[in-house]
C-alpha positions in Angstrom: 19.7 1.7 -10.6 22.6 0.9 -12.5 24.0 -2.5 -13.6 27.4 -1.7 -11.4 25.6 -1.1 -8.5 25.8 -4.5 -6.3 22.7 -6.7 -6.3 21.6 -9.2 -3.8 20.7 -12.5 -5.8 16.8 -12.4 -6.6 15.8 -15.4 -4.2 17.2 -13.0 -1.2 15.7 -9.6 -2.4 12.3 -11.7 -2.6 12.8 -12.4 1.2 14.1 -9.2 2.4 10.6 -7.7 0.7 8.6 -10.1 2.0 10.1 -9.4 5.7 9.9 -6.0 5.3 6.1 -6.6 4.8 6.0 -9.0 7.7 7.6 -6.4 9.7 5.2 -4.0 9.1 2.3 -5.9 9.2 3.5 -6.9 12.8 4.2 -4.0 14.2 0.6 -2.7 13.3 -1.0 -5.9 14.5 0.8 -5.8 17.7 0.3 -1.8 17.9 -3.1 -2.7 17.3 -3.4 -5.2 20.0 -1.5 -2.8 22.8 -3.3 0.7 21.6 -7.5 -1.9 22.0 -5.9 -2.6 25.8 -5.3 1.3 26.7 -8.4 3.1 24.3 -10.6 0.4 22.1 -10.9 -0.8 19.0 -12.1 2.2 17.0 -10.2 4.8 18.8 -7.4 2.3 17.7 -8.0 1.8 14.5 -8.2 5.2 13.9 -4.9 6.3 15.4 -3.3 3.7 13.0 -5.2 4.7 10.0 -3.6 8.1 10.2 -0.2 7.1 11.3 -0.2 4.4 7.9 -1.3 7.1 6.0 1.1 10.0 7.0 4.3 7.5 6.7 2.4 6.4 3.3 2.7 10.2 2.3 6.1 10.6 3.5 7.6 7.7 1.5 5.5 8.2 -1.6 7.4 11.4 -1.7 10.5 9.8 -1.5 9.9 7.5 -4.2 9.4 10.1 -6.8 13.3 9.8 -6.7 13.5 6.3 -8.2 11.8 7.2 -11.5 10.6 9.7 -13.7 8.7 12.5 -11.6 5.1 12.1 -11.3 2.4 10.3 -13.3 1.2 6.7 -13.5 4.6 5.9 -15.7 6.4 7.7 -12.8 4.5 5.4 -10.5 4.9 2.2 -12.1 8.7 3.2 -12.4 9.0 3.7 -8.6 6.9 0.0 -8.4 9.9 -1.6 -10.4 12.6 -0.5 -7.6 10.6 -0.8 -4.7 8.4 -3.9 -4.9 10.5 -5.6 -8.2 6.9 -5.2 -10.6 5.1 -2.3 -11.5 6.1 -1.3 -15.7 6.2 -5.3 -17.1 3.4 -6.6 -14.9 1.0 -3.4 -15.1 -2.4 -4.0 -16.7 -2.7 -0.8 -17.9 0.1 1.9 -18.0 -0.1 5.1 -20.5 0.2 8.6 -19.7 -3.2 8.4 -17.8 -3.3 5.4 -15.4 -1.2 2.6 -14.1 -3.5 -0.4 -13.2 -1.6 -3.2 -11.4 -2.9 -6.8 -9.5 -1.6 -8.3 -6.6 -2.5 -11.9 -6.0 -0.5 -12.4 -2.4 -0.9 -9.6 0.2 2.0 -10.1 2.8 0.3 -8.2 5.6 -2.8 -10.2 5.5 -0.9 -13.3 5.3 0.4 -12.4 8.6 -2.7 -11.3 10.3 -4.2 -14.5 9.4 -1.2 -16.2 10.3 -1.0 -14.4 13.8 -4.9 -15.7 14.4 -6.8 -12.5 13.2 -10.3 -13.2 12.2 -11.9 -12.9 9.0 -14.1 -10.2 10.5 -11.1 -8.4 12.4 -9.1 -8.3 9.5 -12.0 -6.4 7.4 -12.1 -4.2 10.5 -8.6 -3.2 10.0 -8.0 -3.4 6.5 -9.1 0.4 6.0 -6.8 1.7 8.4 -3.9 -0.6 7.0 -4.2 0.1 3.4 -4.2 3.8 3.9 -0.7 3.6 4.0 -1.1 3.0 0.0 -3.1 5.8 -0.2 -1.0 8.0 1.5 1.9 6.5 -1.0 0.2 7.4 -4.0 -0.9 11.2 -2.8 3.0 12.3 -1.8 4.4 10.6 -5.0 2.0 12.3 -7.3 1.8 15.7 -5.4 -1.8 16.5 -5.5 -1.6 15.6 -9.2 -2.4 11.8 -9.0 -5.8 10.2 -8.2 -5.6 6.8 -6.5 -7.9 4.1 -4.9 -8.2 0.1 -4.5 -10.4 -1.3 -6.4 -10.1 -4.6 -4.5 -8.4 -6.0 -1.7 -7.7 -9.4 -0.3 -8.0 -7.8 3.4 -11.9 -7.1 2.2 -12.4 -10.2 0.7 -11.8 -10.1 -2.5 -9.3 -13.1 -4.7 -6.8 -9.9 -5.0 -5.4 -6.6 -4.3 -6.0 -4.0 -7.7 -4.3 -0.2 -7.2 -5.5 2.1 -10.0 -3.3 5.3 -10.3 -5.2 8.0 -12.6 -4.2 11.5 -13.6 -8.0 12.0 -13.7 -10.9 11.6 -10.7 -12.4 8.4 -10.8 -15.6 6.8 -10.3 -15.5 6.0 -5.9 -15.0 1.9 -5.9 -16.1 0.1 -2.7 -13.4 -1.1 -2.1 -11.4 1.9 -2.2 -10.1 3.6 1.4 -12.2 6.3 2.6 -10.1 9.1 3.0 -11.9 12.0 4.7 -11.0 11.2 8.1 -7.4 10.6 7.5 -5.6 13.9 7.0 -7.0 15.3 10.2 
C-alpha cells in the first residue's frame, strides 16, 4: 500500500473491519441455525467447519500478495493490511514465528450478542476458527505451521495465533484439523 493510494479515516476502517466480522459471524450463526433445522447439530457443524476452512485456504492464498511471500514476517505483513496489526503489535516475530494476541473476538461478540450459549459457542468454536487455520495453510503453502493457542470462543481471556516455520508442540486449544480437508 502506498501513501497516494486513498485511505478511509481510521475510525471508519475500524468499523468496516469490525462489520466485516459481524457479517461473517452472522452468516455462520444463521447458516448454523438453518443447516441444525434440516440435518443436526453435528452434521452441521461439520459442514461449516470445512466450508470456514476451504474459504480460510483460499484467502490465505490471496494474502501472500500484500507482503513478502511466505513466512511468519510474510504473515505478520499480510496481518498489517488486512486486520491493521500484525508487525508492531506481534509478541514474537523473527524468521521463525509470528506470535500475536487478540483481546476482542468480533465473531464471539456476536454469537453472544445474538443469544448463543456459553456451551454452544464452545460447540462451534472449532468449526468457526478453522477458517484461521485454513488462512495460515494457503498463505504459507505447506511451508508454515499454525495453531491457537487460546481462544475466547473456548474460554479463555484471549485469542493467541502462533505461526511457526517448524512443527509445534499440539496446544488444546488449537483446531483439530484431521477431519477438515476431507
Amino acid at each position: 500500500m502506498s501513501e497516494s493510494e486513498p485511505m478511509v479515516p481510521l475510525s471508519q476502517a475500524v468499523r468496516m473491519l469490525t462489520t466485516g466480522f459481524e457479517w461473517e459471524a452472522g452468516l455462520f450463526v444463521e447458516t448454523y441455525r438453518e443447516l441444525c433445522r434440516r440435518l443436526g447439530r453435528e452434521v452441521a457443524k461439520e459442514i461449516l467447519g470445512r466450508a470456514m476452512y476451504r474459504a480460510g485456504v483460499r484467502l490465505g492464498q490471496e494474502a501472500r500478495a500484500f507482503g513478502p511471500a511466505g513466512g511468519p514476517r510474510g504473515m505478520a505483513a499480510a496481518w498489517d493490511v488486512i486486520y491493521g496489526m500484525g508487525t508492531k503489535e506481534a509478541e514474537r516475530l523473527d524468521d521463525k514465528r509470528f506470535i500475536i494476541r487478540g483481546t476482542n473476538c468480533g465473531a464471539y461478540e456476536l454469537m453472544k450478542r445474538w443469544g448463543l450459549s456459553a456451551e454452544e459457542i464452545r460447540f462451534l468454536a472449532d468449526a468457526y476458527c478453522a477458517g484461521d487455520v485454513g488462512h495460515a495453510e494457503g498463505f504459507g503453502g505447506g511451508e508454515m505451521h499454525f495453531q491457537h493457542t487460546c481462544r475466547q470462543m473456548r474460554g479463555d481471556s484471549c485469542c493467541v495465533w502462533d505461526f511457526s516455520t517448524e512443527p509445534q508442540e499440539p496446544s488444546p486449544a488449537a483446531v483439530p484439523t484431521e477431519d477438515l480437508k476431507k
